[in-house]
C-alpha positions in Angstrom: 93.8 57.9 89.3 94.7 59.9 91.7 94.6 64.1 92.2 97.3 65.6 93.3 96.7 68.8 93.4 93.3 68.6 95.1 94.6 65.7 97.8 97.9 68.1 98.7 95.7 70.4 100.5 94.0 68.1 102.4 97.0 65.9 103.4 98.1 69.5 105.0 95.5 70.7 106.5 95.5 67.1 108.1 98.6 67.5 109.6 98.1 70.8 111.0 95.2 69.8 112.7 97.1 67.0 114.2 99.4 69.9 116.1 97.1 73.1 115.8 99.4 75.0 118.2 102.6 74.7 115.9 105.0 77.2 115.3 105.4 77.5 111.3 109.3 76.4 111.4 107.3 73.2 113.7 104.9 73.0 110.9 107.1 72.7 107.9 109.3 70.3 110.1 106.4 67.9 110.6 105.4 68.5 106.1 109.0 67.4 105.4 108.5 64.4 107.4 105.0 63.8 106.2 106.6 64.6 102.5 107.4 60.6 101.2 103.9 59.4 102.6 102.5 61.5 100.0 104.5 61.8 97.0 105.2 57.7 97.0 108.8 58.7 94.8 107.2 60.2 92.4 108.8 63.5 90.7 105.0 64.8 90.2 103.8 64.0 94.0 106.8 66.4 95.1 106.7 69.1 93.1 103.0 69.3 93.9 104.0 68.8 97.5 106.8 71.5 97.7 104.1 74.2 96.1 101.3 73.4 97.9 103.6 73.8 101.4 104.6 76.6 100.0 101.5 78.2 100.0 100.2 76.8 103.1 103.1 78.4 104.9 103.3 81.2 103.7 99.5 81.9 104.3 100.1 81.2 108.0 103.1 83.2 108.6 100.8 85.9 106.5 103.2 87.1 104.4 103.9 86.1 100.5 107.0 83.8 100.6 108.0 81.4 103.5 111.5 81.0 104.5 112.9 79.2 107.3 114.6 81.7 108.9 111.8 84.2 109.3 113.4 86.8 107.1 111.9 89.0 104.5 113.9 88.6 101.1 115.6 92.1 100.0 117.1 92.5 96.9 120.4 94.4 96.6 120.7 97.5 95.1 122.4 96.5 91.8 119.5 94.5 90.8 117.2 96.2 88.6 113.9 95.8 88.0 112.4 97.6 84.8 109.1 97.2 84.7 108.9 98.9 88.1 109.6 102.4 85.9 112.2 105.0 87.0 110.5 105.9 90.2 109.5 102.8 91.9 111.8 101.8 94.7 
């Protein structure tokens, strides 16, 4: 039976070594693509994928969440966030 979440990272790392000198938009370009070879269809295979790219991403672009478009998330101003205490901005 097969591992998932310990053959994920490998798969990766795989394909970065095969184009060490990618950008990380390159990068998640070439995981999309490499996506269906790994997951076979399964629901499993791709949630596993889609976290473990995740994290591989957002590791290399060293900060905590990846997103395409290079930009940090901010949260407007109406949303509030309590257990941050009356202080915390």
């Amino acid at each position: 039976m097969r591992n998932w979440q310990i053959a994920a990272p490998h798969w990766i790392a795989r394909i970065h070594a095969d184009m060490p000198d990618a950008t990380p938009d390159q990068l998640r370009k070439a995981l999309r693509a490499s996506a269906s070879d790994f997951h076979c269809g399964t629901s499993w295979g791709k949630k596993v994928w889609a976290k473990h790219c995740r994290i591989y991403l957002a590791r290399m672009a060293g900060r905590g969440a990846f997103r395409g478009d290079g930009k940090e998330t901010v949260w407007p101003a109406d949303i509030v966030f309590p257990w941050r205490g009356e202080g915390a901005a």
